[in-house]
Structures are given as C-alpha cells and as structure tokens.
C-alpha positions as CSV (number, residue, x, y, z in Angstrom):
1,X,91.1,72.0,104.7
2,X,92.4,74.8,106.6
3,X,92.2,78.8,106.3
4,X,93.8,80.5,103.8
5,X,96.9,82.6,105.8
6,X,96.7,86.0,104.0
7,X,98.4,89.4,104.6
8,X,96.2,92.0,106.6
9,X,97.8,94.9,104.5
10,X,99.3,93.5,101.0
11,X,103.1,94.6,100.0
12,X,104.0,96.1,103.4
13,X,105.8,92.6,104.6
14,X,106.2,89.0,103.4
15,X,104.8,86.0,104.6
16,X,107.1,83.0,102.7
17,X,110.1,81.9,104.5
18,X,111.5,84.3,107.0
19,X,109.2,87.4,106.6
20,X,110.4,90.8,106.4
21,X,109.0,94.4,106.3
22,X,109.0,95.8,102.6
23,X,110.2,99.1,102.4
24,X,111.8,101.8,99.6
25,X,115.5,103.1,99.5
26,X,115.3,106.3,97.3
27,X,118.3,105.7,94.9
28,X,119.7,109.4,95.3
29,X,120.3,109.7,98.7
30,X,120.3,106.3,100.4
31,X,117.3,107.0,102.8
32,X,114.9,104.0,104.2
33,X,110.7,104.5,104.5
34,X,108.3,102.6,105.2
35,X,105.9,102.1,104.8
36,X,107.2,102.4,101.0
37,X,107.2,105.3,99.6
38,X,106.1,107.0,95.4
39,X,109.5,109.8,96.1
40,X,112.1,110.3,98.5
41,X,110.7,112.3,102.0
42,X,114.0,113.4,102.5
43,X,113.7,117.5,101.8
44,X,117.5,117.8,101.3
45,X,116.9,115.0,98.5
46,X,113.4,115.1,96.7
47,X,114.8,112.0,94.6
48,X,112.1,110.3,92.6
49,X,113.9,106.9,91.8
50,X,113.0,104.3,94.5
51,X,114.3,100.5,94.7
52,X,112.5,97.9,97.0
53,X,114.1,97.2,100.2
54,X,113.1,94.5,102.4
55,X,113.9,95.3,106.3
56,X,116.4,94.0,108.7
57,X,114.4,91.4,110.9
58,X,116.1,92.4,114.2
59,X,116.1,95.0,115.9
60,X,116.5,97.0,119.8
61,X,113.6,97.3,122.0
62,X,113.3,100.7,122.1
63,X,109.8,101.6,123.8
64,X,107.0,99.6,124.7
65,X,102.8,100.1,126.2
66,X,100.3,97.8,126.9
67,X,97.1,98.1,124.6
68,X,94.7,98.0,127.2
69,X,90.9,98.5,124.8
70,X,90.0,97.0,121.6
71,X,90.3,99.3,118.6
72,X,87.2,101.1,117.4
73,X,85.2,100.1,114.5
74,X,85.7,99.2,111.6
75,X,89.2,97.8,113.3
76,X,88.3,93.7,114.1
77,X,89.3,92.8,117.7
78,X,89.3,89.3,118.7
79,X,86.6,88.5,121.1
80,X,86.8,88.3,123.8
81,X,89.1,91.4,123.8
82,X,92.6,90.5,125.4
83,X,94.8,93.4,126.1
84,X,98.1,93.2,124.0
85,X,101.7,94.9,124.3
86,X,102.9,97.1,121.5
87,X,106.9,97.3,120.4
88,X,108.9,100.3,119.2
89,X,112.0,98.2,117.5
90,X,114.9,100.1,116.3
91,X,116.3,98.6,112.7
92,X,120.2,99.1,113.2
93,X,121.2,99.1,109.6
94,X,118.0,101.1,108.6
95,X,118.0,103.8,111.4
96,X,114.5,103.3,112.4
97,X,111.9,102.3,114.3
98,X,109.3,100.5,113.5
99,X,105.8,99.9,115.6
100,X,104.3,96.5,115.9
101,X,102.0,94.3,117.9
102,X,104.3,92.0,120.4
103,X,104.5,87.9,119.7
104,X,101.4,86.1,121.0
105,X,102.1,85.1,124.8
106,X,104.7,87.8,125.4
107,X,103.4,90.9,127.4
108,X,104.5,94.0,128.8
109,X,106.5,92.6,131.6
110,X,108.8,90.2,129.5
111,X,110.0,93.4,127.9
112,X,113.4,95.5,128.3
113,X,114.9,98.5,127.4
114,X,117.8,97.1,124.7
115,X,116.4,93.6,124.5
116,X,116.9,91.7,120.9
117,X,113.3,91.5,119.1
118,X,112.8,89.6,115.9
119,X,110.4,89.8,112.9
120,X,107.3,87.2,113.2
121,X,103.9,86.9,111.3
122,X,100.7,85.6,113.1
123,X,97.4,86.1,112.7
124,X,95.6,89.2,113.8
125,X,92.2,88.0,113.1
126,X,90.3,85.5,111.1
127,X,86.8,85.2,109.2
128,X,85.3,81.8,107.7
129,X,87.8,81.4,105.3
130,X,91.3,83.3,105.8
131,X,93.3,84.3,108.7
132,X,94.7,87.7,108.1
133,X,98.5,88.0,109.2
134,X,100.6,91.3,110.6
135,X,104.0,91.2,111.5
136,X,104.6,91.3,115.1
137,X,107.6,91.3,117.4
138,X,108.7,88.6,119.5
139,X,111.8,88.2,122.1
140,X,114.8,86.5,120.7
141,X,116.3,83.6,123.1
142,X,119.6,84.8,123.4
C-alpha cells in the first residue's frame, strides 16, 4: 500500500482534482488575501464578512531565484539537499502574486519574464507513512 498524499499546510490549497490556492474575498470591498484572512486588510475597508475564494490556477512569471541551501531546522529538506527555483506568479483576475516552489525538473534557466505558469501539487517531503504536498508552479506547454 502506498503513502498517504497529505497537505503540508491544511486549508491553504486543495489537492482533489485540479488544485487551487484557497483564499478570502472580503464581501465589502471585493479584495483577495491569501493566505485567508479572519477581516478585510484593506484600511479603506475594515469589512469583517469574508467568503472563500479558491485562486486562478494560472498566472505571469513575474520574478524568479534559485534556492541555493536547505532551510534551517525545524524546516525538512530532502537529502541529499538539491537546490530548487522559486516563482513569483502574478494571478490576473486576483491582482497578485503568489510565491511558490517551481515544478520538479524545472530550474532557474527554463524560466522567463511573462512566461504562463500553472498551479501543481507534489510532494515536498515524506516520512514512513505520508507524503506532504505544497503547491508548486510549473511551465505551461503553450
């Protein structure tokens, strides 16, 4: 029998189906967080009423680095350490961006300024009996 595939951090993104990021619209004003948020952060607003609201799963590549050390305790890193690029992806429809780890065999020189990026979940690291997912970002084809 294989690993349980479980979320890393529970109700920030789904897993099911195509995944996407869970975040809050406040109700008042229309504004997107996430992570989600218990009130609106918008200080011309101050709403309190908050609906769900999944995340587009596309997006602009808007910046990118190269991870280039492991993450310090209590963080797990896989071992051996392989460096690994991080995305800045910029949700059209939500006017933000959003930071994630890039797809698994992508690196920092198959990225571009502007290029499409899609929502993916993979593991990040495993134990004896789960694999723990994030959602990462991964090149479209076209």
């Amino acid at each position: 029998m294989g690993k349980a595939r479980v979320p890393a951090a529970e109700g920030w993104f789904t897993t099911e189906g195509e995944p996407h990021l869970l975040g809050t619209r406040c109700t008042a004003c229309g504004a997107v967080f996430f992570p989600r948020a218990a009130s609106c952060r918008n200080p011309a607003c101050g709403g309190t009423e908050l609906a769900e609201q999944p995340l587009g799963r596309r997006g602009r590549l808007w910046s990118w680095t190269n991870s280039a050390y492991p993450p310090p305790p209590p963080y797990p890193a896989r071992e051996p350490f392989r460096p690994y690029a991080i995305a800045a992806v910029e949700l059209p429809e939500e006017r933000m961006v959003i930071l994630g780890q890039v797809a698994a065999g992508k690196g920092v020189a198959d990225l571009r300024a502007g290029m499409e990026m899609e929502l993916v979940v993979e593991p990040l690291w495993e134990d004896e009996r789960n694999q723990y997912l994030v959602w990462k970002w991964r090149p479209t084809e076209a």
